[in-house]
C-alpha positions as CSV (number, residue, x, y, z in Angstrom):
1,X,14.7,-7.4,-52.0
2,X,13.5,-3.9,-52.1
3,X,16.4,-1.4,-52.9
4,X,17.7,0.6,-49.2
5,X,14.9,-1.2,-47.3
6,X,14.8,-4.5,-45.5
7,X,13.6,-6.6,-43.2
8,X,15.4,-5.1,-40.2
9,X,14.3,-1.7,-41.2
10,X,10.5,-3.1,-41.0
11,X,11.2,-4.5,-37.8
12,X,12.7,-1.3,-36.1
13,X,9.4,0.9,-37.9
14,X,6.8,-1.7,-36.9
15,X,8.1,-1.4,-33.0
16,X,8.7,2.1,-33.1
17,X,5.3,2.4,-33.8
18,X,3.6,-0.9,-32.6
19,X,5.4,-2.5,-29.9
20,X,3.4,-4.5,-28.9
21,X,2.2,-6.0,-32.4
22,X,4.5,-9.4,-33.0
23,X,6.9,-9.1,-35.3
24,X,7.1,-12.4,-38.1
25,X,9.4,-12.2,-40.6
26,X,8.8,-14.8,-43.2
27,X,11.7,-14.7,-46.2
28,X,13.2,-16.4,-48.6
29,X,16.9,-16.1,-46.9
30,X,18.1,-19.2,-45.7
31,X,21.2,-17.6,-43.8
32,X,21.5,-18.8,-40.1
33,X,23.5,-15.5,-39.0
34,X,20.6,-13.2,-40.8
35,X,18.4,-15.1,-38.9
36,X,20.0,-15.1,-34.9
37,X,20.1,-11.1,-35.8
38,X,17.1,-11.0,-36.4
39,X,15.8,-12.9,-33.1
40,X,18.4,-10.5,-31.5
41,X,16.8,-7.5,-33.0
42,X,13.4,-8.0,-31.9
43,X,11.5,-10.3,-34.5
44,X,8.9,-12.9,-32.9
45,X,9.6,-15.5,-35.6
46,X,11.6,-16.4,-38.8
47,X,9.9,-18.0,-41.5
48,X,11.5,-19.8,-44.5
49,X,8.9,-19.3,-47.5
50,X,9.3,-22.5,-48.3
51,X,8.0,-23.3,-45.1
52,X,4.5,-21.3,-44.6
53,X,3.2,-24.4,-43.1
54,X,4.1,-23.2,-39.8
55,X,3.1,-19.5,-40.1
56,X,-0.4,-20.2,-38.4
57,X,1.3,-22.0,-35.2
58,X,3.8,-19.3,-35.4
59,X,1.2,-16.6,-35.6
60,X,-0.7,-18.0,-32.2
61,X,2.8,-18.5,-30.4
62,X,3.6,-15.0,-30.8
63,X,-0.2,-13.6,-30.4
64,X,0.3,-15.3,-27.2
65,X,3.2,-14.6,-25.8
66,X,2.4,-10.9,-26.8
67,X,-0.6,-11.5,-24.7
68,X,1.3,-13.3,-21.7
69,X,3.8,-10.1,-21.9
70,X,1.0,-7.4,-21.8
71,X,-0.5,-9.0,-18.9
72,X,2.6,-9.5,-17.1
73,X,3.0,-5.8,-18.0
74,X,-0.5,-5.3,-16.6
75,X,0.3,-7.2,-13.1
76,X,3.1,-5.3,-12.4
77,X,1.8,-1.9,-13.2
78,X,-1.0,-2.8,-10.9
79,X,1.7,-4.2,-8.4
80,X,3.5,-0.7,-8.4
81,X,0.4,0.9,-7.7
82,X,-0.4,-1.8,-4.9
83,X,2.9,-1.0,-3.4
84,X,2.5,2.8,-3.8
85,X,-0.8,3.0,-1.9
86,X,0.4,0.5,0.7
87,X,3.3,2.8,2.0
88,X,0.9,6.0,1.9
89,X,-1.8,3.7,4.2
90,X,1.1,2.6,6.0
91,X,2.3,6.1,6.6
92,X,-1.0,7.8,7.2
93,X,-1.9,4.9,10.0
94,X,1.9,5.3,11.7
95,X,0.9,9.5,11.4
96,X,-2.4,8.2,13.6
97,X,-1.1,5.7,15.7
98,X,2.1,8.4,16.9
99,X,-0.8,11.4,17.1
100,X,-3.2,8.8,19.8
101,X,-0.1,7.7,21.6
102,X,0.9,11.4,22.6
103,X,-3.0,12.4,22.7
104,X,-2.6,9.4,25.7
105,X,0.2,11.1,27.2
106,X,-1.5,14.3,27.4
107,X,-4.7,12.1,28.7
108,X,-2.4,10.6,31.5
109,X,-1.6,13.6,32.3
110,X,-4.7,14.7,33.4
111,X,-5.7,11.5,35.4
112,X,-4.9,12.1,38.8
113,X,-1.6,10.7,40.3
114,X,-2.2,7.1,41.7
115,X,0.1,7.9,44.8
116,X,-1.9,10.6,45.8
117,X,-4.8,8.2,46.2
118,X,-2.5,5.9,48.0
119,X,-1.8,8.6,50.5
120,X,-5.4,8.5,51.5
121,X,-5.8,4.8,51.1
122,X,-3.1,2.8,51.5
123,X,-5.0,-0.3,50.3
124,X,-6.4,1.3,47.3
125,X,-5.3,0.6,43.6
126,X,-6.7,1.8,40.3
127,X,-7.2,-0.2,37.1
128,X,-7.2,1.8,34.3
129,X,-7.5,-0.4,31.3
130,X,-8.6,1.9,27.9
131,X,-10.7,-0.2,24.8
132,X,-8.4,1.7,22.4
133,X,-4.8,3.9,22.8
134,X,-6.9,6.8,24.4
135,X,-10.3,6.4,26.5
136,X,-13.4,7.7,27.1
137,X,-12.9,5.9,30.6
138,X,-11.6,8.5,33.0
139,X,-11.4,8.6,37.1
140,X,-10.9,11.7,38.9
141,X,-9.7,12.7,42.8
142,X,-9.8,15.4,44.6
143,X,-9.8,17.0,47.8
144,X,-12.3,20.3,48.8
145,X,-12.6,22.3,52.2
146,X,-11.5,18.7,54.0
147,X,-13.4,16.2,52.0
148,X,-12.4,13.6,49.6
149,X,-13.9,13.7,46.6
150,X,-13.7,10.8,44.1
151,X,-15.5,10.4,40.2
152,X,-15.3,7.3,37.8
153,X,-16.5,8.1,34.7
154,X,-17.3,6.7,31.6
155,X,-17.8,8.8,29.1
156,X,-20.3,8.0,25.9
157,X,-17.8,6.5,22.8
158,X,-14.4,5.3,22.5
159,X,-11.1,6.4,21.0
160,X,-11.0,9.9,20.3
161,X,-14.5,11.2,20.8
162,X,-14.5,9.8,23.7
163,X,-11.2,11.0,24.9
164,X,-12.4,14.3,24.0
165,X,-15.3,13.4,26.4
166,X,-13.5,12.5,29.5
167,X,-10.6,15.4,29.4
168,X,-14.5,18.0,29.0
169,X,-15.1,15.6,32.1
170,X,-12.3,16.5,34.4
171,X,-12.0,19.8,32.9
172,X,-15.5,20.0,34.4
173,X,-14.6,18.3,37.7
174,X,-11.7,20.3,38.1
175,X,-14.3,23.7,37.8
């Protein structure tokens, strides 16, 4: 019974500057309504004085649900985060997977058209089957001064270095 300061006033100075700290409030005030607002206002526990014998259980109930509640706090901090860096990686690889599959369309491109072949050999076919999205695997046609000329290649690595390779390749071939 201090004069203009109570319990409640404790309670909303202890979580303004200790949140996390349970809050028991053991008192001499046997009022059921004092004590529902005082749940309702934040306190971990209400003790009756005349009943300290459950202070230490009280005190390791609250000590661990302030614990659970930390950690729970914890996980999903650590969950935001998980989820944050997920999109970004999931981003970035759809930024690489839509940059190989038009660096395959400009790699197609360069691969001579099949029906050309075709017109020179009708029973000829091409399988053209690249490791990754784009290949280090090219195959090149062409006809000089009357003669058919004709490359496979495979050029050293795979993906991007060894698209790179192939279109220097028929760059090359095409000199």
């Amino acid at each position: 019974s201090l004069p203009g300061f109570n319990s409640l006033e404790a309670l909303r100075i202890s979580k303004t500057y200790a949140p996390d700290i349970p809050f028991i409030l053991v008192t001499g005030t046997a009022s059921e309504e004092f004590a529902v607002d005082c749940m309702k206002a934040g306190v971990d526990d209400y003790i009756l004085k005349d009943s300290l014998m459950r202070l230490s259980g009280s005190i390791n109930n609250a000590l661990s649900r302030s614990n659970a509640q930390r950690e729970k706090r914890m996980v999903e901090t650590l969950h935001m985060k998980l989820q944050v860096a997920y999109h970004e990686i999931e981003q970035n690889n759809k930024n690489i997977t839509d940059s190989l599959n038009y660096a395959k369309l400009i790699q197609e491109a360069m691969l001579p058209d099949k029906g050309v072949l075709k017109n020179y050999f009708s029973n000829s076919f091409v399988i053209y089957k690249p490791k990754d999205i784009v290949s280090g695997d090219f195959y090149w046609f062409a006809e000089k001064e009357g003669k058919l000329i004709m490359a496979v290649a495979d050029c050293t690595g795979h993906g991007v270095p060894g698209a790179l390779m192939s279109m220097i390749g028929g760059g090359l071939l095409n000199e």
